[in-house]
N, C-alpha and C positions, 0 to 999 in steps of 0.2 A: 527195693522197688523204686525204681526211678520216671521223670516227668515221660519218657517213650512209651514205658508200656501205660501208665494213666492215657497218652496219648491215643495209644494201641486201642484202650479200653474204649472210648468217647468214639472212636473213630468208628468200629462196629455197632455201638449203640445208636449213632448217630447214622447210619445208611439203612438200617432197620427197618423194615416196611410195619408201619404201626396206626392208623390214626384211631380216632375214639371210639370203642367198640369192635375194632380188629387188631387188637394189640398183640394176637397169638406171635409172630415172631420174635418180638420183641420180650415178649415173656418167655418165649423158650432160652433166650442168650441170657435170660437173667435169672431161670433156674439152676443154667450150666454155673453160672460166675458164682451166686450168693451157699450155694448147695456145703460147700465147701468148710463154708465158713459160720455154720448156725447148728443147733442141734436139732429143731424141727421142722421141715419146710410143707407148706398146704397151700393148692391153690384152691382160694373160696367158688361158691355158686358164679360170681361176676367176675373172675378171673382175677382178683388180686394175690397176686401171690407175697405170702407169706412166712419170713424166716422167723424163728424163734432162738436166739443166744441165752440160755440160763447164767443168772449168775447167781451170788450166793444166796442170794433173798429172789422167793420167786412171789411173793407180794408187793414190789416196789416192782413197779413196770413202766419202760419209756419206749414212746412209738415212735421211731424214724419213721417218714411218708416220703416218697420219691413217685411223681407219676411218668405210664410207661407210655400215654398216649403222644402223638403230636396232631396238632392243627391236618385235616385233609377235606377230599371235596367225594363228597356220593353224588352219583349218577341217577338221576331222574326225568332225565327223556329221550330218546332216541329215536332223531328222526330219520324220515325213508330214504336222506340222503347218507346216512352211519355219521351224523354230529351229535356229539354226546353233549346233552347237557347238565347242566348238577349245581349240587345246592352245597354250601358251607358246613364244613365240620369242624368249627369252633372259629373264632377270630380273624378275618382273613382283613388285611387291606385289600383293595380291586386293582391295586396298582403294580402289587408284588405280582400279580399271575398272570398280567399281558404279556405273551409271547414264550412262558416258559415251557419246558418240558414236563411231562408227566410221566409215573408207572400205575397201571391199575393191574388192580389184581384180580382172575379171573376165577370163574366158578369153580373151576377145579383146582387155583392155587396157583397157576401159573400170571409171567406176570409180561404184560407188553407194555410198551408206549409210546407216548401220543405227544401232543403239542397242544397248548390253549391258545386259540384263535381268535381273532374279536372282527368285529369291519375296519379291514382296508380305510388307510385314510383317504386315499386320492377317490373314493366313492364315497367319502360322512358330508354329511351334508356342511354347507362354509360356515364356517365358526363356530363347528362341535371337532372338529380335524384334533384337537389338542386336549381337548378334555378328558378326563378319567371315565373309561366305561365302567358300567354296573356292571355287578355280578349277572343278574339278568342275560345282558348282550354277550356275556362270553361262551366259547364253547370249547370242546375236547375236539380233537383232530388226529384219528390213527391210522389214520391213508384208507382208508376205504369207501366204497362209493354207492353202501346201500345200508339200511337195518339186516336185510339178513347174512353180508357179511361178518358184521358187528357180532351177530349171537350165535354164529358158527368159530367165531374166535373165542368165545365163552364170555363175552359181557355184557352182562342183561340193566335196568334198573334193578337199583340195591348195590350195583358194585363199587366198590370206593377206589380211591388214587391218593397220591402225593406226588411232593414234587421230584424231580429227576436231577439230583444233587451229591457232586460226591464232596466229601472230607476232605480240607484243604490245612495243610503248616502254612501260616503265613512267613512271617517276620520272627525271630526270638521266639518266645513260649504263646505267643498268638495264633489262633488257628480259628476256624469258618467253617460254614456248612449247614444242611437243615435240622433242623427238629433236637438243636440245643436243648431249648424247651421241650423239653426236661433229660432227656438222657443224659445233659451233664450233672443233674441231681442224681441220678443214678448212679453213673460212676463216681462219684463224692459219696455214695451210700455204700456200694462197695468197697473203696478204698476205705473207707472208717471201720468198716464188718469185719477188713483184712488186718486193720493197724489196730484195731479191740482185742486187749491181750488181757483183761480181766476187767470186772464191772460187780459190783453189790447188787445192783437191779439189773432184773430178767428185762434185754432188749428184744424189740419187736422190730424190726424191720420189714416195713410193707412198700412194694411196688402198687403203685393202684392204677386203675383203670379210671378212664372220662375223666378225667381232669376238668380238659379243655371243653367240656358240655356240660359244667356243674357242680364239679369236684363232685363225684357221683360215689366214687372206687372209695376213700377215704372216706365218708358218712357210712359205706359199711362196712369198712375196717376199723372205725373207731367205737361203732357200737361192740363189735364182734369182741377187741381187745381191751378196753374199755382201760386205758392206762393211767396211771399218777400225769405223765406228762405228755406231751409231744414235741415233737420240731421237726419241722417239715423241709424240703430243699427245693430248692427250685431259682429257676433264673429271678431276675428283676433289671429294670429299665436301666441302661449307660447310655447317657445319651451326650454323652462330652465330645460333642462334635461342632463343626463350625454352626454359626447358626442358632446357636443355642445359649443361652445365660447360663451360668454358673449354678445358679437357686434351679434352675430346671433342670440342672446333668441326672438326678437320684443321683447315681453312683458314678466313679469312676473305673476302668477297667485297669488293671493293675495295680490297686491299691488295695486289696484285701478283700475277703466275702463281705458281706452286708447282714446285717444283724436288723432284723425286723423293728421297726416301731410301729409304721403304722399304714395298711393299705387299704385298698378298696376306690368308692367311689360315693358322690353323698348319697344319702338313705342305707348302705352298706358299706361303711366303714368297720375294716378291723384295727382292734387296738392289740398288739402282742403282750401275750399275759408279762407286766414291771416285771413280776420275780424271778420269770426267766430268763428275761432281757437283761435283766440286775448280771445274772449269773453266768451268762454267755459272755457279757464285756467283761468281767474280771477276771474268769480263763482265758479270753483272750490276752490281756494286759498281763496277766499273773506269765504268761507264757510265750510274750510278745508275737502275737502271732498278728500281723497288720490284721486291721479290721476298718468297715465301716458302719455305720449309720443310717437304717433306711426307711426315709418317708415316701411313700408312692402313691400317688391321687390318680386313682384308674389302674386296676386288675388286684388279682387276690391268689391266694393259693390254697392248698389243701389245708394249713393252720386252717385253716374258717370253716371249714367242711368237719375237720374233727370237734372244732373249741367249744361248739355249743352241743355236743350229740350228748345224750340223759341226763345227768344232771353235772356237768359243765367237765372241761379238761382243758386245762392250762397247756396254750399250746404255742408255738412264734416257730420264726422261719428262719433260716440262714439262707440267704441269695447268693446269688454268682452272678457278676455285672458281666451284661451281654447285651450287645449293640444291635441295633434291629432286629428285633424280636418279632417272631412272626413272620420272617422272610425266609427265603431260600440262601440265606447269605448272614447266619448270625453268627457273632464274633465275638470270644472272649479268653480269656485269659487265664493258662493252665496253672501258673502258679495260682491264681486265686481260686480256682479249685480245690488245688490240690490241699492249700491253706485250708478252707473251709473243711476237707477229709479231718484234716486236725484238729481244727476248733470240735468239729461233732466228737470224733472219738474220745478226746481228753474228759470235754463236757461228760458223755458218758459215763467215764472211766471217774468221774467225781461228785455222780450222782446218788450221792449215798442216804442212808433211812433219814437222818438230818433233813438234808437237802427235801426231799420227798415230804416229809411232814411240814414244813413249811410251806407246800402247794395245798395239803389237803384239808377240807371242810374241817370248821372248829368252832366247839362246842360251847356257847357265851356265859349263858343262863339257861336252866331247865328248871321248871315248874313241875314238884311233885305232883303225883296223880292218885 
């Protein structure tokens, strides 16, 4: 299995029409890919689908998390001229969506699209001509020139979009396009399902849904599975660009996945549970597999959504450094990907009843009764 078809993989994941709470495409390509490779597969009440890998001990259990949603925009007004206007589905800069193209998808599944439009500069009033519009001021634009247009093409309020982005090879193992976040955690969850050739602990491999509105999908796959451990995938911040201090890059892109330390934002900071973090660096080291180190002040991921659910589960994340995050244009690096398929698998594959009882609750002093 070589870097093309991992390439191959990202590249369908990544044109997926998916955002938070319409994730149905995206979950059908990830029943065909994971089906394969697990011995049970379920999708839950909230659409997370669910593989089950038996290994020899089916009381040691580890949750992979990978979410299938991306960042999009629903549709909340439409006026008698057919301008769609709409509100954020999860993180948006107002910057990344002046002038782009859209696809929304329409009541019956079909899909058109449109352009985001804002006011004309040569008409903004003198010295707003340069400034960043709100979200507010933007709208959708599908060439039509009324509402009842609009809903004889099937797109009422309620309907969602994304953006109009294909899959780009840039340079060497670099490549671009939308909704990274997160499909490249997915295909890293795959590639590890396919490179897991034995394992002590029964894995759980779960695609989750809303991510990006709450880590939603994870809170009720970690109840449901309720595991010894987790580790979750997902992008995180490269921001090694000009402009930028070295203490601020997080991560670089080409130098390895990124091993959780510590994310969030104040009042909600996570800490990645040491003994995982212990444990992931010295498979990585034990196996030379580049790695880095990741502090991120601002955004979190599914770890946080599972680590506290009933009573607690040690859980941290492996990242994939990627450069504008939350754009139509993220960029990162397939061998660190494909690294990170590694680091998870091996981790796996040396998670044994040991390993496991040193995560779990332990007994100090009891007071007969």
């Amino acid at each position: 299995m070589g870097s093309q078809e991992f390439i191959d993989l990202l590249k369908r994941l990544s044109e997926a029409f998916g955002p938070s709470g319409f994730e149905d495409e995206v979950r059908d390509l990830i029943i065909k890919e994971l089906g394969s490779y697990v011995d049970d597969l379920i999708v839950d009440k909230w659409g997370n689908v669910i593989g089950v890998r038996y290994g020899r001990r089916r009381d040691l259990k580890a949750m992979v998390a990978a979410h299938i949603d991306e960042i999009g925009l629903l549709i909340d007004n439409i006026d008698k001229n057919g301008f769609l206007r709409f509100r954020a589905i999860g993180g948006w800069n107002e910057v990344t969506l002046v002038s782009q193209r859209v696809v929304i998808k329409t009541v019956d599944g079909r899909k058109i699209k449109g352009v985001i439009g804002s006011r004309p500069p040569h008409v903004t009033p003198p010295g707003k001509e340069r400034e960043a519009p709100e979200l507010k001021d933007l709208f959708i634009d599908i060439g039509v020139s009324s509402d009842e247009e609009v809903r004889k093409l099937g797109v009422r309020v309620g309907s969602v979009a994304v953006l109009d982005r294909e899959f780009e090879v840039l340079n060497g193992d670099v490549v671009t396009g939308k909704a990274f976040d997160d499909r490249v955690g997915l295909a890293v969850m795959l590639w590890a399902a396919r490179q897991l050739r034995d394992s002590e602990a029964t894995i759980y491999f779960v695609a989750t849904v809303q991510e990006e509105v709450g880590l939603r999908g994870a809170q009720v796959a970690a109840d449901r599975v309720y595991p010894d451990f987790a580790i979750a995938l997902d992008t995180t911040i490269a921001a090694d660009v000009p402009g930028v201090t070295e203490r601020e890059f997080v991560t670089r892109i080409g130098k390895g996945p990124a091993i959780k330390v510590m994310d969030g934002s104040r009042g909600s900071v996570f800490i990645a549970h040491p003994t995982l973090t212990n444990f992931l660096i010295s498979v990585a080291e034990e196996l030379k597999i580049p790695y880095q180190l990741e502090v991120l002040i601002g955004g979190t991921t599914d770890a946080l959504g599972i680590a506290f659910r009933r009573d607690g589960i040690p859980a941290t994340t492996i990242s994939i450094p990627t450069r504008y995050v939350h754009s139509p244009v993220e960029l990162l690096s397939i061998d660190d990907a494909i690294n990170a398929a590694k680091l998870l698998s091996e981790v796996l594959s040396r998670a044994d009843e040991k390993f496991v009882q040193s995560l779990r609750e332990k007994t100090i002093k009891v007071v007969p009764r």
